[in-house]
MMTF fields as JSON, N, C-alpha, C and O atoms, coordinates in Angstrom:
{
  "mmtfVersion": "1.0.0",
  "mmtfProducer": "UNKNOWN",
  "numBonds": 315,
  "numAtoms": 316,
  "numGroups": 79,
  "numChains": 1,
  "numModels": 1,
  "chainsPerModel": [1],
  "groupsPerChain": [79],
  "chainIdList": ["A"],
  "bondAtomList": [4, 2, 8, 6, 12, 10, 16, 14, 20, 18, 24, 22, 28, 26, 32, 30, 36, 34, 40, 38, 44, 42, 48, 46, 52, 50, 56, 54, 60, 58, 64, 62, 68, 66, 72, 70, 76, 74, 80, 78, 84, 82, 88, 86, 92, 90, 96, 94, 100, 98, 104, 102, 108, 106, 112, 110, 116, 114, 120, 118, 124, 122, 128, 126, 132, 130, 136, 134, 140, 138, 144, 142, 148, 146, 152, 150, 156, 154, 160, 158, 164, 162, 168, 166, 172, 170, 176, 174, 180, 178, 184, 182, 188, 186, 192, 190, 196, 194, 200, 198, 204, 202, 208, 206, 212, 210, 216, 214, 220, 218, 224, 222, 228, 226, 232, 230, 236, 234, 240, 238, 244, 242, 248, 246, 252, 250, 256, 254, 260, 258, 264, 262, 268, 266, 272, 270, 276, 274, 280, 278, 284, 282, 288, 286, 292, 290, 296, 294, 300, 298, 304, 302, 308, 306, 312, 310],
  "bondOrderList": [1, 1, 1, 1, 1, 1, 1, 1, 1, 1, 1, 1, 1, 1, 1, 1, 1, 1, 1, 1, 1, 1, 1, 1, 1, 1, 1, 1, 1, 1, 1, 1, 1, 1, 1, 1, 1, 1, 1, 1, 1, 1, 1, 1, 1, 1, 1, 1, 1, 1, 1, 1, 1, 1, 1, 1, 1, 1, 1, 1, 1, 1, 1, 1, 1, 1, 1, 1, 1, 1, 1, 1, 1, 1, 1, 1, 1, 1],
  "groupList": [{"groupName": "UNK", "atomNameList": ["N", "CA", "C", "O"], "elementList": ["N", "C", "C", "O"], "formalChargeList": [0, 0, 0, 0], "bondAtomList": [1, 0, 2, 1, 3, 2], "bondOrderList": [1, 1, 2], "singleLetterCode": "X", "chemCompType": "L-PEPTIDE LINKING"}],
  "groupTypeList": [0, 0, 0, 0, 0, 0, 0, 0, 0, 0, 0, 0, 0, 0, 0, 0, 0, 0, 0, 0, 0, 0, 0, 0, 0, 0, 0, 0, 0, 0, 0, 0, 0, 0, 0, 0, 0, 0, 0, 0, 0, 0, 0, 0, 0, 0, 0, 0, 0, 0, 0, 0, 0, 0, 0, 0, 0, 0, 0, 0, 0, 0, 0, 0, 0, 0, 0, 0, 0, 0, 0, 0, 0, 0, 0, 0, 0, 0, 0],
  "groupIdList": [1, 2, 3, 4, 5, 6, 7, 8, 9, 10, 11, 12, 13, 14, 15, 16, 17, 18, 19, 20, 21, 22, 23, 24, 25, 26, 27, 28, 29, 30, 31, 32, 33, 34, 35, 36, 37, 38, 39, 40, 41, 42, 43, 44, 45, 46, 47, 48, 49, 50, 51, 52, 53, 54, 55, 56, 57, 58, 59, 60, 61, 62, 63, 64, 65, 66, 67, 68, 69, 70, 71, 72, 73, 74, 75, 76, 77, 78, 79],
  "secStructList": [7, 6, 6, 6, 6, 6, 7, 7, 7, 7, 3, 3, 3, 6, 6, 6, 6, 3, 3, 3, 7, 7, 7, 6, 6, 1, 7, 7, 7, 3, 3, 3, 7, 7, 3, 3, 7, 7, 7, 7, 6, 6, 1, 7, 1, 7, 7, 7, 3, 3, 7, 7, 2, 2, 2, 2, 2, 6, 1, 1, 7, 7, 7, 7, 1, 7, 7, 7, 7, 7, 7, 7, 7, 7, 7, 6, 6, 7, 7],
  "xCoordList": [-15.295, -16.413, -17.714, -18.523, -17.837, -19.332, -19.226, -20.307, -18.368, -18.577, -18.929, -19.649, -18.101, -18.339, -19.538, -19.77, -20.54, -21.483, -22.804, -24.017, -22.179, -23.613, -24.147, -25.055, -23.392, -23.874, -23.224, -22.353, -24.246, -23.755, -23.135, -23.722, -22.189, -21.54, -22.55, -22.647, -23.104, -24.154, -23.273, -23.625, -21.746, -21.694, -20.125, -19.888, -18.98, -17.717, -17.637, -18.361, -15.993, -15.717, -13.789, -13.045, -13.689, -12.113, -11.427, -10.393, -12.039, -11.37, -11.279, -10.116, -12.408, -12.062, -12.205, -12.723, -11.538, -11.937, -12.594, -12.336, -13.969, -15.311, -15.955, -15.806, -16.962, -17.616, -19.043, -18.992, -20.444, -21.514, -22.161, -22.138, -22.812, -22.971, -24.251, -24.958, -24.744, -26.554, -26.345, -25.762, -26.629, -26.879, -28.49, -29.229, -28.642, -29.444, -30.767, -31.743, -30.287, -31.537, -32.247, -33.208, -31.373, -31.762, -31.033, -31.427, -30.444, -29.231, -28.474, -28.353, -27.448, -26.606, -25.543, -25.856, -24.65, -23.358, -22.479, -22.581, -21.565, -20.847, -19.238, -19.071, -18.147, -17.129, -16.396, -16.537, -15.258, -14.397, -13.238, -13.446, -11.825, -10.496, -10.747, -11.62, -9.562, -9.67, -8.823, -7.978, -9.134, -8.51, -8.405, -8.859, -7.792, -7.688, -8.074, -7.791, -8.593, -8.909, -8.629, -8.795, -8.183, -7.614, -8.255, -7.657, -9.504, -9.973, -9.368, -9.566, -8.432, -7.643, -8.448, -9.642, -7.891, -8.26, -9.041, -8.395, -10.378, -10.629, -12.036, -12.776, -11.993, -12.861, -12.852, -13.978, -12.255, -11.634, -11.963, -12.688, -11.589, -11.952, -10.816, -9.715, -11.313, -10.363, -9.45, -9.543, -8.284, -7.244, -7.07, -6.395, -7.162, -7.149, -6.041, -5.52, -5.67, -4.287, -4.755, -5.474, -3.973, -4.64, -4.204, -3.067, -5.086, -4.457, -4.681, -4.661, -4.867, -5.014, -6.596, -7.338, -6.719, -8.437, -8.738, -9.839, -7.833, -7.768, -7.981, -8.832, -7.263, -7.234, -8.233, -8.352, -8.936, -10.227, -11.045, -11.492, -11.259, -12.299, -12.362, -13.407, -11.5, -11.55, -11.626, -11.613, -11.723, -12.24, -13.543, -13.864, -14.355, -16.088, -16.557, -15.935, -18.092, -19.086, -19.687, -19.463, -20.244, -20.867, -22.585, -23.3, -22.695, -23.778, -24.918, -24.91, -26.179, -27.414, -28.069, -27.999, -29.373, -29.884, -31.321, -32.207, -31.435, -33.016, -32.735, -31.651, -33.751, -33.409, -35.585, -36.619, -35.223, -36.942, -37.094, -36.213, -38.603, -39.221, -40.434, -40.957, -40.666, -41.881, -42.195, -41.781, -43.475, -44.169, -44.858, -45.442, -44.771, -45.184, -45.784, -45.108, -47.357, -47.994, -48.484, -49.264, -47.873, -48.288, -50.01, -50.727, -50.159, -51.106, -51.78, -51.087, -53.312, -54.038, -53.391, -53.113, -53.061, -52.376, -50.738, -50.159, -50.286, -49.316, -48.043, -47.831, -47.658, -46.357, -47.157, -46.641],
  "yCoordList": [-9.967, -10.554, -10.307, -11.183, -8.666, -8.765, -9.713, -10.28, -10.106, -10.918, -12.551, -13.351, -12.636, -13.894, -14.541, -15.749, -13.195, -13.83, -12.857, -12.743, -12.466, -11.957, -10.522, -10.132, -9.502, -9.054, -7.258, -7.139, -6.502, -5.363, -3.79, -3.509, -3.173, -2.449, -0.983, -0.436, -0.721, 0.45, 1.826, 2.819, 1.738, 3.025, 2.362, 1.177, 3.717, 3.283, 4.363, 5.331, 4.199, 5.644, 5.332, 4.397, 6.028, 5.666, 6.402, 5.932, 7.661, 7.871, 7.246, 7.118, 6.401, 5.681, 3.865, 3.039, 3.72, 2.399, 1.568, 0.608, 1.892, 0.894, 1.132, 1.826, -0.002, -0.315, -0.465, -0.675, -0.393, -1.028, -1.657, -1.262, -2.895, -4.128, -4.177, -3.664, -4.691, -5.317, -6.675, -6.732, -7.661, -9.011, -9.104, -8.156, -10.606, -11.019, -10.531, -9.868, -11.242, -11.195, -10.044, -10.051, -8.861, -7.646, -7.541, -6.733, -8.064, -7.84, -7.163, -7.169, -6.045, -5.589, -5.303, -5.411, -5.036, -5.299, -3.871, -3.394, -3.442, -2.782, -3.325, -3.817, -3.316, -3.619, -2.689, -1.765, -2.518, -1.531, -2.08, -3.062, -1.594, -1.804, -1.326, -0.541, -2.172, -1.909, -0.201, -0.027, 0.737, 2.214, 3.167, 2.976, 4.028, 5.199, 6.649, 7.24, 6.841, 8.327, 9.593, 9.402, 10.969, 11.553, 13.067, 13.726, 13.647, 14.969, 16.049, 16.529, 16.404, 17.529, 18.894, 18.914, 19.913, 21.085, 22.168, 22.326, 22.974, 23.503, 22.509, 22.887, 21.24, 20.044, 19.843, 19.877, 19.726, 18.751, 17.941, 17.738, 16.916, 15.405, 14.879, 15.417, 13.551, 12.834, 12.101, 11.374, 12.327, 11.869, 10.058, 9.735, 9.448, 7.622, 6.869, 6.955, 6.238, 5.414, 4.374, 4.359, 2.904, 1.819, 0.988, 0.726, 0.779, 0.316, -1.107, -1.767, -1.606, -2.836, -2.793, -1.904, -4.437, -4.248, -3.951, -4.022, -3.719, -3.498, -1.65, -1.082, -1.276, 0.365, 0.983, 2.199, 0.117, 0.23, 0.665, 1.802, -0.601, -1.081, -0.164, -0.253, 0.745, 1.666, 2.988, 3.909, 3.344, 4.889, 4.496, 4.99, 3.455, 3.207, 3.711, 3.816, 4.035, 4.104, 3.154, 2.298, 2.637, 1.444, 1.676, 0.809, 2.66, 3.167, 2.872, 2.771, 2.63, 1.895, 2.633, 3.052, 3.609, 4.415, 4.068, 4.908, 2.939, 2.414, 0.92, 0.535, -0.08, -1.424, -1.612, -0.965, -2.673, -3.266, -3.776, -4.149, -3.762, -4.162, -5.111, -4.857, -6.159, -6.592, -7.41, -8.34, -5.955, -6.693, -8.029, -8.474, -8.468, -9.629, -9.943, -10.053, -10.067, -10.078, -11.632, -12.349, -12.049, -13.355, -13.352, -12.526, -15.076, -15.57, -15.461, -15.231, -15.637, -16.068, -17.337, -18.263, -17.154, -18.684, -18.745, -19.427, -17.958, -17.915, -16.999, -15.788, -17.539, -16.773, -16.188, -15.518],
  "zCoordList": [-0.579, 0.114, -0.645, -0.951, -0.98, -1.812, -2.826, -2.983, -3.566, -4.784, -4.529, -5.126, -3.398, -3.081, -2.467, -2.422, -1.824, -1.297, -2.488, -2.316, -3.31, -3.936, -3.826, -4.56, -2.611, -1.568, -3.219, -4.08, -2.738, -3.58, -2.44, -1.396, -2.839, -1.588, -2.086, -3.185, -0.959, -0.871, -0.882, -1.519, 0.127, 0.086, 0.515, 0.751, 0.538, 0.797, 1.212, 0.979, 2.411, 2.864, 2.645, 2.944, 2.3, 1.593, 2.795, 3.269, 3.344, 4.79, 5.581, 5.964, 6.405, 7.042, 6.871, 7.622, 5.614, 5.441, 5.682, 6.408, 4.868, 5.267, 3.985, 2.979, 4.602, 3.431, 4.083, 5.295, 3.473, 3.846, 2.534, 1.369, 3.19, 2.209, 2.046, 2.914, 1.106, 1.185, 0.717, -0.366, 1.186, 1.107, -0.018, -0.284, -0.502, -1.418, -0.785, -1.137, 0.432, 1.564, 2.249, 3.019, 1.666, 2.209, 3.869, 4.709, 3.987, 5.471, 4.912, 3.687, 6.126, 5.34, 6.948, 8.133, 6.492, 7.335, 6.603, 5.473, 7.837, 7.562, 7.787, 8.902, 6.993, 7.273, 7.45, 6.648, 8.607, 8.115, 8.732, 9.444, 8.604, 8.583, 10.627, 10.996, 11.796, 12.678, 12.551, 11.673, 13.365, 13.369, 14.746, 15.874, 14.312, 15.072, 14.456, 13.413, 15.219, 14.536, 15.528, 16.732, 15.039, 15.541, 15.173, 14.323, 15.823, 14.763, 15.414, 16.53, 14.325, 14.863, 15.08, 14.782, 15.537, 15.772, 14.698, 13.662, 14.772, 13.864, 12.995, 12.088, 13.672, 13.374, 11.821, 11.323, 11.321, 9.746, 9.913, 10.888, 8.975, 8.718, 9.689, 9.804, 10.491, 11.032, 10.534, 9.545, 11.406, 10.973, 10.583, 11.56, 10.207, 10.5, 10.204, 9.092, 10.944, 11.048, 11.728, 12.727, 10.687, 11.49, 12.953, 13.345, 13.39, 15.069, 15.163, 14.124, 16.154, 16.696, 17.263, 17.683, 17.013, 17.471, 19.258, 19.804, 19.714, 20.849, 21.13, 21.815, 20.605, 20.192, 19.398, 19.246, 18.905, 17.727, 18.758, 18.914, 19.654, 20.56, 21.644, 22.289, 22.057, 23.429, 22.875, 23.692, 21.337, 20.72, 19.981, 18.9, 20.73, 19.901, 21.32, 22.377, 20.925, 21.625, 22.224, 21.368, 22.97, 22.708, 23.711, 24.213, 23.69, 24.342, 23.948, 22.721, 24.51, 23.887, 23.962, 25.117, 22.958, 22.996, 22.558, 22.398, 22.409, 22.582, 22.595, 22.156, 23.129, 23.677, 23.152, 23.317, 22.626, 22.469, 23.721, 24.496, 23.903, 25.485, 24.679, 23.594, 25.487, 25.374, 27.207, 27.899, 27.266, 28.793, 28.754, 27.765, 29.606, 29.51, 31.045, 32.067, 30.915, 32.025, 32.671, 32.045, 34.083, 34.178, 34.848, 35.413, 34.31, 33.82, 35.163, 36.154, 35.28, 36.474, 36.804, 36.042, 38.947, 39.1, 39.424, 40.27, 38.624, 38.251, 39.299, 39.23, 39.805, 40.708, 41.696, 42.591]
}
């Protein structure tokens, strides 16, 4: 994929199969293989074996820890 779109790979993790990308445009994307991970006892590096994107999807986070706001005050008249 980087070659094909131009895009140069910033960093790789061979543990858990990924990659992060930088685009021409300065976008950048991370890819990685769907997985499981398993951190055994003693806290080592996690274990990774690949799963289904289903099994991927229920060991992520998906928690939001800041959200942009813009107030927006109505006009004289208005409501």
């Amino acid at each position: 994929m980087a070659d094909h779109s131009g895009a140069t790979i910033v960093s790789a993790d061979e543990n858990r199969k990924s990659a992060e990308l930088e685009f021409p445009t300065g976008a950048t994307a991370q890819i990685a293989m769907s997985r499981q991970e398993e951190i055994p006892a003693r806290r080592r590096k996690p274990q990774v074996s690949p799963a289904t994107i289903q099994e991927d999807l229920r060991g992520r986070d998906f928690t939001c820890t800041r959200l942009p706001f813009r107030s927006i005050r109505p006009r004289a008249g208005c409501c």
